[in-house]
N, C-alpha and C positions, 0 to 999 in steps of 0.2 A: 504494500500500500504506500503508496506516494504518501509524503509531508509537504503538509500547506506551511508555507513562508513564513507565517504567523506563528506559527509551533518553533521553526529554528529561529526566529526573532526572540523569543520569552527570555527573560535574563532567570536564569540557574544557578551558576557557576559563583560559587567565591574566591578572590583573589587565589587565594592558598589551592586549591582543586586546582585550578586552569595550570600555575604553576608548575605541578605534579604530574599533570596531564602533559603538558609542555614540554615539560623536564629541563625548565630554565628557572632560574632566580626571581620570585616576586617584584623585585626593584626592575629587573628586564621587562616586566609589562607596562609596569608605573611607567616607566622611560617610553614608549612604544605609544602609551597615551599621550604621554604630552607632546609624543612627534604628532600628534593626530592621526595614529596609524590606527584604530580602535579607540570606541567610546562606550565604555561600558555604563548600563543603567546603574544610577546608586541611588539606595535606599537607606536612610539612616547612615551617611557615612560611609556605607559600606560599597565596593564595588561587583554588582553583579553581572555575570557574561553571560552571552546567549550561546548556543550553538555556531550560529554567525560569527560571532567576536571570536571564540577559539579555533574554526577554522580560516579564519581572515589572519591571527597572530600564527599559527602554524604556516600561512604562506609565507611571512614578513620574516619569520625565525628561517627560516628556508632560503629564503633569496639575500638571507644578510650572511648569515651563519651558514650555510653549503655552498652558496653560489658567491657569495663575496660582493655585493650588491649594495652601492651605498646608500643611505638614505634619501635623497633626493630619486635616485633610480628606483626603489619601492616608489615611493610616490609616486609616479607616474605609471609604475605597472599597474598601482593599486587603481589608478583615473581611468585607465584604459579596459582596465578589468572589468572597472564597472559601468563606463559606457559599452562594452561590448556584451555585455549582460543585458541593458537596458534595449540595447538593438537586438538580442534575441527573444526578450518579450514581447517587443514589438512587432518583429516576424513574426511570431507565432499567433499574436491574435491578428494578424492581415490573414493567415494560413488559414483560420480560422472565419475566418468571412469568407473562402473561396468555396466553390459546389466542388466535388470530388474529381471530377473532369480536368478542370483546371486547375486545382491545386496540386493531383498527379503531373501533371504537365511541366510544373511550373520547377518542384521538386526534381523530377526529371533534368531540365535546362541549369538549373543551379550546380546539378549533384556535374554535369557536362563542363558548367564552368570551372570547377576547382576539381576537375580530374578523378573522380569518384566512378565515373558508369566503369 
C-alpha cells in the first residue's frame, strides 16, 4: 500500500532517534539546520522529524560525507531535487487528464525521447 505525503510529513523522530538512525552526532543535525538543509517541527523546544526530514539529512550526510560535496553544492542539488519532484507531480496529474489513447501514446514518445523503447 502506497503512503500519502501527509503520513511521511508527520514529525516522529527526536533529535537523539534521527541521530542513531543516522549514525552521526546530534550537533551534525543542529548544524545541517541552521544551513537550512532540514527544518524540523518543534514542539515545546523540542525538535521533531518527519520521515521526510530523515531521508532529506540521509541524502545531505551522503553527498557531504561519501561524495565530498560542499555545502553550497547540497544546496543546489537539494533546489533541483525539489523542482524536479515538483515537475513530476505535475506530469502526472496532466497524465492524468489524458483518455488512455493518448496518454499511451504520449508515454510511448517520451519513453522514444530518452532512449527507453
Amino acid at each position: 500500500m502506497m503512503r500519502r505525503r501527509q503520513d511521511t510529513d508527520r514529525p516522529l523522530y527526536l533529535i537523539s532517534v534521527v541521530s542513531k538512525m543516522l549514525e552521526v552526532h546530534p550537533q551534525t543535525i543542529r548544524m545541517y539546520e541552521r544551513e537550512g538543509f532540514v527544518t524540523p517541527c518543534r514542539i515545546n523546544r523540542q525538535r521533531l522529524y518527519s520521515e521526510n526530514d530523515v531521508e532529506r539529512l540521509h541524502l545531505v550526510i551522503e553527498l557531504t560525507k561519501e561524495l565530498g560535496v560542499n555545502k553550497a553544492g547540497v544546496d543546489i542539488i537539494l533546489r533541483m531535487r525539489n523542482r524536479m519532484e515538483a515537475l513530476q507531480r505535475e506530469m502526472a496529474d496532466m497524465m492524468g487528464r489524458f483518455d488512455d489513447d493518448v496518454r499511451d501514446e504520449f508515454e510511448k514518445r517520451i519513453r522514444a525521447l530518452f532512449g527507453e523503447e
